[in-house]
C-alpha positions in Angstrom: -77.6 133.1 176.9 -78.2 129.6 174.7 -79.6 130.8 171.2 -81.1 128.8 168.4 -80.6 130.6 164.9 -82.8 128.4 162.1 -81.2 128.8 159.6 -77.6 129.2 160.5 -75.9 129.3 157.2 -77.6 132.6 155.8 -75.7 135.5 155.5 -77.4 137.3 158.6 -77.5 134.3 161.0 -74.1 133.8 160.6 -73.0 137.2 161.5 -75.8 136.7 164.0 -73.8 133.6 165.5 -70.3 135.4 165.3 -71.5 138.1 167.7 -73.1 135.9 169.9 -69.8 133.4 170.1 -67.7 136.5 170.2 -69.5 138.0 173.9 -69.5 134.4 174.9 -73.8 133.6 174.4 -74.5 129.4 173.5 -75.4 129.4 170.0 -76.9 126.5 168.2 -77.4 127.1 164.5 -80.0 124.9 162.8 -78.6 123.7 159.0 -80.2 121.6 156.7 -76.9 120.5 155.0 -74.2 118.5 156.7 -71.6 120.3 154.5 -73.0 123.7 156.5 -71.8 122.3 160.2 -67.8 123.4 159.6 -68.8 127.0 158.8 -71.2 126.7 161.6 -68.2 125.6 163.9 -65.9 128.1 162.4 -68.8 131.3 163.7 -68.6 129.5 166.9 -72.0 128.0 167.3 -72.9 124.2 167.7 -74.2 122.9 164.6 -77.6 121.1 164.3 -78.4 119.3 161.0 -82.1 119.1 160.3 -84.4 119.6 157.8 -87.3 122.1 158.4 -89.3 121.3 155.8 -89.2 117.5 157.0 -88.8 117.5 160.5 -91.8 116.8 162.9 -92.4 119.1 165.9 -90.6 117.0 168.1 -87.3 116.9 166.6 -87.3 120.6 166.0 -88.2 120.7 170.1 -86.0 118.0 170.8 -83.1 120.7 169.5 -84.8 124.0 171.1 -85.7 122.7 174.2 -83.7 124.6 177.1 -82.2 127.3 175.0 -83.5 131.2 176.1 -84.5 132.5 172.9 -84.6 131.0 169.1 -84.7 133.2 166.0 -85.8 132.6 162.9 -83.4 133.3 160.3 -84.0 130.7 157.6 -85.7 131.5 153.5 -85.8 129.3 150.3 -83.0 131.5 149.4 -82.9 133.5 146.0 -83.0 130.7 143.4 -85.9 129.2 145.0 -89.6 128.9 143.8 -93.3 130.0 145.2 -93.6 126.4 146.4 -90.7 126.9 148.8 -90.9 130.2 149.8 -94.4 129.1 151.0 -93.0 125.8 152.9 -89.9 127.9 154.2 -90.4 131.1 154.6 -93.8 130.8 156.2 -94.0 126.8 156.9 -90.6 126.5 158.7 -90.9 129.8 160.8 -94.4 128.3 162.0 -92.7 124.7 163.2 -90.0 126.4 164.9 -93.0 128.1 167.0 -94.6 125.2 167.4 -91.7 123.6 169.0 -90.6 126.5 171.0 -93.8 126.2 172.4 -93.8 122.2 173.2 -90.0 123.0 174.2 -91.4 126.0 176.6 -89.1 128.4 175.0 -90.6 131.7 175.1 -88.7 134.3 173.5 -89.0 133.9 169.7 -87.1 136.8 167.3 -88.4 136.6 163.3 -86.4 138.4 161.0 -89.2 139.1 158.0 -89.0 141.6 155.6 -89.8 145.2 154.5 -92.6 145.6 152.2 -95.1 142.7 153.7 -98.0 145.1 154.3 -98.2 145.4 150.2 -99.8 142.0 150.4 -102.3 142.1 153.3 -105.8 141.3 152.7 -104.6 139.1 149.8 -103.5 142.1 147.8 -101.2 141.9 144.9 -99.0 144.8 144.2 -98.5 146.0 141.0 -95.7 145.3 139.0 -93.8 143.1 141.3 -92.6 139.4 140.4 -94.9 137.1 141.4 -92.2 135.0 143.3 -91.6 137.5 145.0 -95.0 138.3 145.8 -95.1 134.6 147.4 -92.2 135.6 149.5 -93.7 138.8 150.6 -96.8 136.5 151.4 -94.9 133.4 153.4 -93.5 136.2 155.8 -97.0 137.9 156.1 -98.0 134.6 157.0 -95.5 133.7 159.4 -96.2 136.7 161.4 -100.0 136.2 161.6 -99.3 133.3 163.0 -96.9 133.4 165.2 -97.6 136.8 167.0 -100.8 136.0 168.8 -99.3 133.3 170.2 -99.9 133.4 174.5 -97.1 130.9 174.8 -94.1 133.1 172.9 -92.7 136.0 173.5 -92.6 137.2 169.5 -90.6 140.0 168.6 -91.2 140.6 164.0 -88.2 142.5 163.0 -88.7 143.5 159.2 -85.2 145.1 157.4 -85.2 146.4 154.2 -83.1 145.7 151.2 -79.7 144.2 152.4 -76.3 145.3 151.5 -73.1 143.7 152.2 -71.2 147.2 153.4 -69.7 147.3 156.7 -72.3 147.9 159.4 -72.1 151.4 160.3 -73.2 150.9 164.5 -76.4 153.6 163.8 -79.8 152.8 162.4 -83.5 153.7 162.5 -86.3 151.2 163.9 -89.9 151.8 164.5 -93.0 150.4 163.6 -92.9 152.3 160.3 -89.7 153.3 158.4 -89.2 154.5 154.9 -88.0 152.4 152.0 -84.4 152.4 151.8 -81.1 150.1 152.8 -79.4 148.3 155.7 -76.6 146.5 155.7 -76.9 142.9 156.8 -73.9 143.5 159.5 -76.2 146.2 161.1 -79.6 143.4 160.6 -77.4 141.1 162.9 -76.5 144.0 165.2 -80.2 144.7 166.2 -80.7 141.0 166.7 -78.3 140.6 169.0 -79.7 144.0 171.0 -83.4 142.8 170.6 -82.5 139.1 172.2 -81.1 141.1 175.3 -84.4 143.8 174.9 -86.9 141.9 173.8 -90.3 143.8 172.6 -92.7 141.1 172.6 -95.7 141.6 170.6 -93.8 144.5 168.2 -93.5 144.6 164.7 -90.3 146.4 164.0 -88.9 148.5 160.4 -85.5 148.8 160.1 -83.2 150.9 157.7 -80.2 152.5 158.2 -79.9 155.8 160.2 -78.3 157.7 163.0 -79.2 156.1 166.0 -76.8 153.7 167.9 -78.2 150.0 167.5 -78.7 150.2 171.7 -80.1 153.3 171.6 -82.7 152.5 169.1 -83.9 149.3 170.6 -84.3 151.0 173.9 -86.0 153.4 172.4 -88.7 151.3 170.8 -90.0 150.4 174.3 
C-alpha cells in the first residue's frame, strides 16, 4: 500500500509512518519544513516538502496522485492562533481532498478530534478558550466538508485527549464514546487498521479500552 500522511512530522503521523515502513506499506509524509525530511527518512517514509497553506491543488495532487489512501494528520500545532487553526486544521484538510480527488485517490482517513459536536450549529461552549473553540471549529469544518464528498472514500476518526504512554493494543471505537484518554501510540494503531478496513462515510470516537485495535475496527462495520 502507498500512503500519504499530511502532516508527517506530528507526533501521531510519525508513529503512523513507522508502522507502515515497519510491515513494508510506501509511505510519503508531507512536511512543510525541509529540516523535517531526515526524521521523515529515519520513520521510513519518503519525505515531501510543501506548504499546505500555500500550495495550489495541483502541487498537493501532483504529490498524491497514485498513492491508495492519504490521511490527514497535520494542525497549527499548540502554540498556534485562531487564524491558523482555521487555515490548517480546516483549510489544509480541505486541499488535500481536493487533490485527492483531481489525483483520483479515493480513500481519504481524517484524524479530528473528540469534542467537535460542542460546536455544531455555531455553538460556543462554555468556559472553553476561545482558541480552542476555533480548533474545535476548523475540524467541524473539515469534516462537513469533506464527508459528502461522492469522489472519496472518507473515514473521520475523532480521539480524545492524547497521552504519550505506551500503546496498550486494546481500545474502544464507536460513533459515540465517553470522554476520557488514548494514547497517541494506540491513535496510530487504529490508523493503520482503518487504512486496511476502511469505513467510508463513518465518523468514529476513540478512547482507550479493552478491545484489540483489529477487533474493534471490524467491529465498527
Amino acid at each position: 500500500m502507498h500512503v500519504v500522511v499530511a502532516g508527517a512530522h506530528g507526533q501521531i503521523a510519525r508513529r503512523l509512518t513507522r508502522l507502515l515502513a515497519a510491515r513494508g506499506d510506501t509511505v510519503t509524509g508531507v512536511v512543510r519544513n525541509p529540516d523535517h525530511r531526515a526524521d521523515v527518512e529515519d520513520d521510513g517514509g519518503a519525505p515531501a516538502v510543501l506548504d499546505l497553506e500555500q500550495a495550489s491543488v495541483q502541487q498537493v495532487a501532483d504529490v498524491v496522485r497514485g498513492a491508495d489512501a492519504v490521511v490527514f494528520a497535520a494542525g497549527g500545532g499548540p502554540g498556534s492562533g485562531i487564524a491558523r487553526k482555521d487555515s490548517v486544521d480546516r483549510g489544509a484538510a480541505v486541499l488535500l481532498a481536493d487533490a485527492a480527488e483531481a489525483a483520483g485517490v479515493r480513500r481519504y482517513v481524517l484524524l479530528s478530534s473528540y469534542g467537535v459536536d460542542a460546536v455544531a450549529d455555531g455553538a460556543t461552549p462554555e468556559g472553553v478558550d476561545e482558541v480552542f473553540v476555533a480548533y474545535l471549529r476548523a475540524k467541524l469544518a473539515a469534516e462537513q466538508d469533506v464527508l459528502p464528498r461522492p469522489g472519496l472514500d472518507t473515514t473521520v476518526l475523532r480521539p480524545v485527549s492524547l497521552t504519550d504512554d505506551p500503546g496498550t493494543g486494546t481500545v474502544r471505537l464507536a460513533a459515540s464514546v465517553e470522554r476520557g484518554e488514548i494514547s497517541r501510540d494506540d491513535v496510530a494503531a487504529v490508523l493503520v487498521a482503518l487504512l486496511d478496513d476502511p469505513h467510508p462515510g463513518s465518523v468514529l470516537e476513540l478512547t482507550g479500552g479493552d478491545t484489540p485495535v483489529r477487533e474493534a475496527v471490524a467491529a465498527v462495520g
